[in-house]
N, C-alpha and C positions, 0 to 999 in steps of 0.2 A: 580836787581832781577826782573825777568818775574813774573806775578800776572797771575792768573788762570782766564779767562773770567767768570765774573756770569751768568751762564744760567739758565732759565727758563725752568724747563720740563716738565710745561704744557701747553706753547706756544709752545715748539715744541715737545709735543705730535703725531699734525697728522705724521709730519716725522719719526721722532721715529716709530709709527706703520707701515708702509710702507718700509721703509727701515732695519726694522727689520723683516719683512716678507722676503724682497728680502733675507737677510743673511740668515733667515730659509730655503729658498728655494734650497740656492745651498746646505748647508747641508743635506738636503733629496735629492737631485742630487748625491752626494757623496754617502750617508751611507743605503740608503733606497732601498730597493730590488726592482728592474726594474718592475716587473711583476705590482706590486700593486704602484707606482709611482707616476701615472699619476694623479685618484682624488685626493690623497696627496699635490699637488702639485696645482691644479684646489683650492683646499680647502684653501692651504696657502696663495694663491695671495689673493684669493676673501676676505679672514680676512684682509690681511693686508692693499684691496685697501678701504674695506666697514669699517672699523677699523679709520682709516683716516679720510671717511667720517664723519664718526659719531662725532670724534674731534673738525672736524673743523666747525661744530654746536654747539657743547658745547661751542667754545672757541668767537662763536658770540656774538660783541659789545665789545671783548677785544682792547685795542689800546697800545702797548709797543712796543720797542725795545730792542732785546734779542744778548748774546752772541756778548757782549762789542759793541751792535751798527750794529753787521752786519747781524742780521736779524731782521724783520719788522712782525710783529704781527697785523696787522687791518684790517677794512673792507674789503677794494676788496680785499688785498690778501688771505682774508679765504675764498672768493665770488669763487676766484678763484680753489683757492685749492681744494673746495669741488669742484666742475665744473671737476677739472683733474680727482681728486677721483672715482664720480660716473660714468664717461665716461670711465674711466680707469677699472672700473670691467664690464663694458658690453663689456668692448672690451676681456676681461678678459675671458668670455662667451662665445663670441664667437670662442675664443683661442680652448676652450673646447670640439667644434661641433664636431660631429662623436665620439663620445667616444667609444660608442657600435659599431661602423663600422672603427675602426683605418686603413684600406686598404683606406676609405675617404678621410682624415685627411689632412688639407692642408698642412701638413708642412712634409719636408725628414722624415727618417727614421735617418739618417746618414748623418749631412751634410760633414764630411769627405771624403765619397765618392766621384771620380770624375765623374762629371755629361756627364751621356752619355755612362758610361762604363755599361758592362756585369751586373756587380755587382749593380750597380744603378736600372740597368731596372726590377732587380728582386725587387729591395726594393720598387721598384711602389706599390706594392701589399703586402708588408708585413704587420706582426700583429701589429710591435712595433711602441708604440709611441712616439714623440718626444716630452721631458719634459721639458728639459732646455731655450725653451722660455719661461716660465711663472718665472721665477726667473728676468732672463733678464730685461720682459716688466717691472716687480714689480721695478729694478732699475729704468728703466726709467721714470714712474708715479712718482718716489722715486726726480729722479731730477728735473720733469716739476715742479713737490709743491715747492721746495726750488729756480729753477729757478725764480717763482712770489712771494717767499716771500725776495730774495737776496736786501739786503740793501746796501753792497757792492760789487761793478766790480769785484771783486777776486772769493767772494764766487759766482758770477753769471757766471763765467768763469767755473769755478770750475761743478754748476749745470750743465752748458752747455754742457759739456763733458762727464757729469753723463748721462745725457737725450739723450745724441746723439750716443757713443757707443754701446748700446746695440742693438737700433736701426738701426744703419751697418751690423750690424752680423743678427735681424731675418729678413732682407729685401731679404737676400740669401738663405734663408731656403724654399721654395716652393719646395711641391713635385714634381710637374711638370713644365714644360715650366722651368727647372733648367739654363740652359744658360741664359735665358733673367734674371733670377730670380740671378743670380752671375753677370751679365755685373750691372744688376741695384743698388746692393749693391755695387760693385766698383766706380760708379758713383757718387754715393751719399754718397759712404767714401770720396772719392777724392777731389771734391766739398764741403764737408761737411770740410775738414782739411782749405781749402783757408779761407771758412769764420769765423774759430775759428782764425786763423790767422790775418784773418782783424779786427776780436774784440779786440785780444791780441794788436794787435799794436795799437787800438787807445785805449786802457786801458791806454798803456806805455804815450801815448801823455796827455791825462786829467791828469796822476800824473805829469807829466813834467811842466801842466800848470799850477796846482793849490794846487801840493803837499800833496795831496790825493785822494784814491778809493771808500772815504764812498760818498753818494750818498749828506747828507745833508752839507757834507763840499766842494762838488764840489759846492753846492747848493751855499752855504755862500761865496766864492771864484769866482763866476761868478757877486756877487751881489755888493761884496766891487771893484772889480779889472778890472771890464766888460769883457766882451768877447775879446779872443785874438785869433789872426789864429792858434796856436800852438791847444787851445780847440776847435775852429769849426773844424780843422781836427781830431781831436780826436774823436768829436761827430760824424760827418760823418760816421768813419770806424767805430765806435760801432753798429750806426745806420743800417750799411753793415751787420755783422755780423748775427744781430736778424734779419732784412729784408730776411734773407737768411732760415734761419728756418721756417720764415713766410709762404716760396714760395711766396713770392713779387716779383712781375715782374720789371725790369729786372732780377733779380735774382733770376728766378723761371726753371732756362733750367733742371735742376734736376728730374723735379717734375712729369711732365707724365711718364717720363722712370721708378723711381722706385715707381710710386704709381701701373702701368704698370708690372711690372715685378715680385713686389713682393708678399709675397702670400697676399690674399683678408682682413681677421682678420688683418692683420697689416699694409698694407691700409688704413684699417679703421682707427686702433686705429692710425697709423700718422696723417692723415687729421683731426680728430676730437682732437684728445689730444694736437699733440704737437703744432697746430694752435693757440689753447687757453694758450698755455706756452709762447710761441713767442711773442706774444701781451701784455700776461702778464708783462713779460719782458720790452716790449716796451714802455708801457703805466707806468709803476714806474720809468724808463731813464726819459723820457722824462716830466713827472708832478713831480717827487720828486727833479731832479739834474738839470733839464733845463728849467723849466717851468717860471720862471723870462726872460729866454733868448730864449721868442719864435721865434723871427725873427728867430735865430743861425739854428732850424730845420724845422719851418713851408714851407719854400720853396723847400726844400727835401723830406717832407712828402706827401706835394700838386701834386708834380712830381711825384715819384713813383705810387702814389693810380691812376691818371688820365692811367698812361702807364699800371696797372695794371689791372682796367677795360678793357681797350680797348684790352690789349692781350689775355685775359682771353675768353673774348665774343667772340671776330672775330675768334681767334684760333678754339675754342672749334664747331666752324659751320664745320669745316672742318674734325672733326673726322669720324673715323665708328669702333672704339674700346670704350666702356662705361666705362673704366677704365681709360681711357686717356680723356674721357670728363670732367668727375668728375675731375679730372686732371685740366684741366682748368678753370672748374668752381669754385676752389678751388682757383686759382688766381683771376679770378673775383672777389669772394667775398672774398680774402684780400684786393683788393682795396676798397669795400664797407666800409669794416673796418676800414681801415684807415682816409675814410672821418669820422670817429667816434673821432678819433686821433685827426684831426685835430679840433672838436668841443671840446674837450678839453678848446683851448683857454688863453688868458693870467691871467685872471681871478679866473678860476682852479675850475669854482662853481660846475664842478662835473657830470652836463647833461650831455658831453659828454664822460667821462667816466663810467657812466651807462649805457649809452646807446647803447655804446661796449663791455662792459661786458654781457650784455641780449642777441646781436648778438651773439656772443662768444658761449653759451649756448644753445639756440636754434639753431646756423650753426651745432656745434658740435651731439645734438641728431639726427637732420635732415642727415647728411651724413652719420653718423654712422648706421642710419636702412637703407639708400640707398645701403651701401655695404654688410650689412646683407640680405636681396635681391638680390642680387646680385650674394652669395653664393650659395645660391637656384636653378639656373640655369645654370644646365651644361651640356658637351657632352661628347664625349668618351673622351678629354684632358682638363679636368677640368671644371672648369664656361666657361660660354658660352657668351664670352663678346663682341663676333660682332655683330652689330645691328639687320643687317638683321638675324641674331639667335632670336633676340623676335619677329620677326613678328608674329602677332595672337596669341601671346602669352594669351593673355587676353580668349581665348575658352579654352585652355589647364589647364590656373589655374585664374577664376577670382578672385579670393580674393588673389595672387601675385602678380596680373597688379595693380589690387586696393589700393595695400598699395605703393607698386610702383611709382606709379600713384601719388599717395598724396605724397612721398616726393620730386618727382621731381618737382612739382607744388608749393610747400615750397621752395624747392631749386631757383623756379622763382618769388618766391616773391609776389604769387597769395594773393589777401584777405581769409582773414580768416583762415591761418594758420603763423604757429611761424615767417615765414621767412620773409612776408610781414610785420609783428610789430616790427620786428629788424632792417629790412630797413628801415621803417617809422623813430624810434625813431633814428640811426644812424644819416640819411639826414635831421632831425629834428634839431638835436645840431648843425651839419655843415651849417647852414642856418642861424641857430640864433647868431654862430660867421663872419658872412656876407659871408660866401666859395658856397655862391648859383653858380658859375660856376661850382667848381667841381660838386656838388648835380647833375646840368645839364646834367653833360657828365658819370655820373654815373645811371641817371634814362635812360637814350639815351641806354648806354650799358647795361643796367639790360633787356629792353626790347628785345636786340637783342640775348642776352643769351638767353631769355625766348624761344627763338627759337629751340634751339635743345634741351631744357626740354621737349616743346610740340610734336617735330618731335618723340619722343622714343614713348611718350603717342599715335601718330597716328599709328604708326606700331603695338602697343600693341594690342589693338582696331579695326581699321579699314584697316588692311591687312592679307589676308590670310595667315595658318601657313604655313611651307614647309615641305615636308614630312618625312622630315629624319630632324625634328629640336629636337631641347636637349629637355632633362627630365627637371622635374621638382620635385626637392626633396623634402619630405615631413620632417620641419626643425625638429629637435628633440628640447628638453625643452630648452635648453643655448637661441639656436639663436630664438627661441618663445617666451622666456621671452624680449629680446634685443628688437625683433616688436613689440609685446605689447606695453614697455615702450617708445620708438621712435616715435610709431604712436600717442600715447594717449598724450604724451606731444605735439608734433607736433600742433596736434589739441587744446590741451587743451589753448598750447602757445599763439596759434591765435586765439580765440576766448574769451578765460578769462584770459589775461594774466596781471591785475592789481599787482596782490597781489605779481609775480614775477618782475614786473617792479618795483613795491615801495620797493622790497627788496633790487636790487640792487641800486636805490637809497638812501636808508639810507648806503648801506656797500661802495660808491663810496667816500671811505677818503683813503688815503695812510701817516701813519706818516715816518717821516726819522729822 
């Protein structure tokens, strides 16, 4: 006789709110009159993702494990959770831009339509808005929280799929530039299926080795039985899988094309949310089920993070699309991340995973007002994402180059703002577990990143405009409230950011 798992449902409250928002959502997709749809809809995400929020405050300093074992209730993963949560309704916000101007709106009308036809090119300009991505992204917030609370390989298979889905489908939805905006969704479905693949099959190998999926019996099974090649393969291709979400270089070819193609709001919300999912992820693998058997991944991790710097920086000098920069600055700093990973250590005292989790949080706010910005400036075929399009930008709207300005200089890890004390405490932990070469070839490559952060700030500033260059929209309340909150954290991160470091030092426990 099968016994019924005891669940806890107010551990898993924030899911429950979030995932029951998503199920609201498509029911007002279904049953709710088109015309008036749309706040309905803005209103149901925002409860379900600030709903969440607020849970997974309530449920701090809780430590359990729920739902026979295969989910994890503690510190970082509410650290985390809340981090998806509240990145997850500004992105939510910005879903919303244009309300009052739906002819704006980044996203089709119809993505049924085929791109290119008669029928498309009218819906350029139509009234209707497109609703059904805020159901969508609310699943996928829905699976990034369950991917960092997953205690077992099944149920993080399972998130994986929840997280990644919906995210195929709005990566296609651009109202304009539709072909790039369909090549790039097919890209990153395609790419996206190999590395669920490579997970599943090293799932199949860790149960072959140790005759389970929960995280603390692989844990218990590496420690009586040591490592065998059957489990370092296993670990490997798990390690594939989440490095693949990450955009970790080598397995970042994905990541300019559809950060590129897709529309800008979900740009966003991929590079800030599902970054901090991914790691999430990576960081319970590897402290909760392999953290006795460092050697098994420390020399995988060390490798990827080094080629992931280096791809990131050098690539990223050669762009002249700001969408594809971010693009590689976004591999960049998953290798800065990872040297966080690697400060982990055999030990497990915890420095270096707080000290990836504050990265986490501040990369996450920092990119997400850089593409909020970003929305801001366009021409007659949307944002206006060639460089030489901001020249002089800075006469046209100084207080747009200004905010601008400050998060690309966050983005390079300038003092006194968030991205500099994430990098600090990151290379901090990686130092104090003796990985001072990676540190090395990661302060090397942060500096040569810093290079095309500054080259945007020179055009902004000290080149003249051109005369047929883009507007510059005057944002409405979503993406005003988004810069507010982006820049003041930004700021607030690098210059007082004690009170947010000691938190995540106290929530840096994972139980299994």
């Amino acid at each position: 006789m099968i016994e019924a798992p005891e669940l806890s449902f107010a551990a898993l409250a924030p899911l429950l709110f979030v995932f029951g928002a998503a199920c609201i959502g498509v029911l007002v997709e279904a049953f709710w009159p088109r015309d008036s749809r749309h706040p309905v809809q803005v209103a149901v995400a925002l409860v379900g993702t600030l709903g969440g929020l607020v849970c997974t405050l309530l449920l701090a300093g809780r430590r359990e494990v729920t739902a026979a074992g295969a989910l994890a209730v503690d510190g970082a993963g509410l650290f985390l959770q809340a981090t998806v949560a509240g990145l997850g309704a500004l992105a939510i916000l910005l879903f919303a831009e244009r309300a009052l101007d739906p002819a704006r709106s980044a996203f089709v009308t119809s993505a049924a339509v085929p791109a290119g036809s008669p029928r498309d090119r009218e819906m350029i300009t139509s009234e209707r808005v497109q609703t059904e991505v805020y159901p969508l992204a609310t699943f996928a917030i829905g699976g990034m929280m369950l991917f960092t609370a997953a205690n077992d390989l099944l149920i993080m298979f399972v998130a994986l799929e929840v997280l990644s889905l919906p995210l195929y489908l709005i990566s296609g939805m651009a109202r304009r530039r539709r072909l790039l905006s369909q090549e790039a969704a097919v890209k990153y479905f395609l790419l996206g299926a190999f590395a669920s693949a490579f997970f599943l099959y090293g799932l199949a190998l860790v149960y072959g080795a140790t005759g389970s999926v929960r995280l603390s019996a692989i844990r218990e099974a590496s420690v009586a039985e040591g490592s065998n090649v059957l489990m370092v393969l296993g670990l490997a291709l798990l390690i594939v899988g989440l490095l693949f979400k990450a955009s970790v270089a080598p397995f970042h070819t994905w990541t300019p094309d559809v950060y590129q193609g897709a529309p800008t709001p979900v740009t966003a919300f991929m590079a800030a949310c599902t970054k901090v999912a991914a790691f999430g992820a990576i960081l319970r693998l590897l402290y909760v089920a392999f953290g006795t058997s460092e050697w098994t991944w420390r020399p995988l991790i060390y490798g990827v993070a080094i080629a992931s710097v280096v791809v990131g920086a050098v690539l990223g000098l050669t762009q002249t699309d700001l969408k594809r920069m971010l693009a590689y600055s976004s591999i960049a700093h998953a290798g800065f991340l990872l040297t966080g990973v690697i400060g982990l250590g055999a030990g497990g005292d915890g420095s270096g995973l707080a000290a990836t989790m504050f990265y986490l949080l501040t990369y996450g706010l920092t990119t997400l007002g850089a593409f909020a910005v970003l929305t801001l400036v366009r021409d007659g075929d949307g944002e206006a994402t060639h460089l030489s399009q901001w020249a002089g930008l800075a006469s046209r709207s100084p207080l747009t180059a200004a905010i601008m300005a400050l998060f690309l200089l966050a983005l390079a890890g300038i003092p006194l703002t968030a991205g500099f004390t994430g990098k600090f405490a990151v290379f901090r932990a990686a130092i104090e577990e003796g990985a001072w070469p990676l540190v090395l070839v990661a302060v090397l490559a942060s500096a040569v990143a810093a290079f095309f952060y500054l080259r945007v700030i020179v055009l902004m500033y000290f080149s003249p405009p051109a005369a047929d260059g883009p507007t510059v929209g005057v944002p409405g309340l979503p993406t005003t409230m988004v810069l507010a909150i982006t820049a003041t954290a930004t700021l607030a991160l690098g210059i007082v950011p004690g009170s947010v470091l000691d938190l995540a030092e106290r929530a840096a426990i994972f139980v299994g």
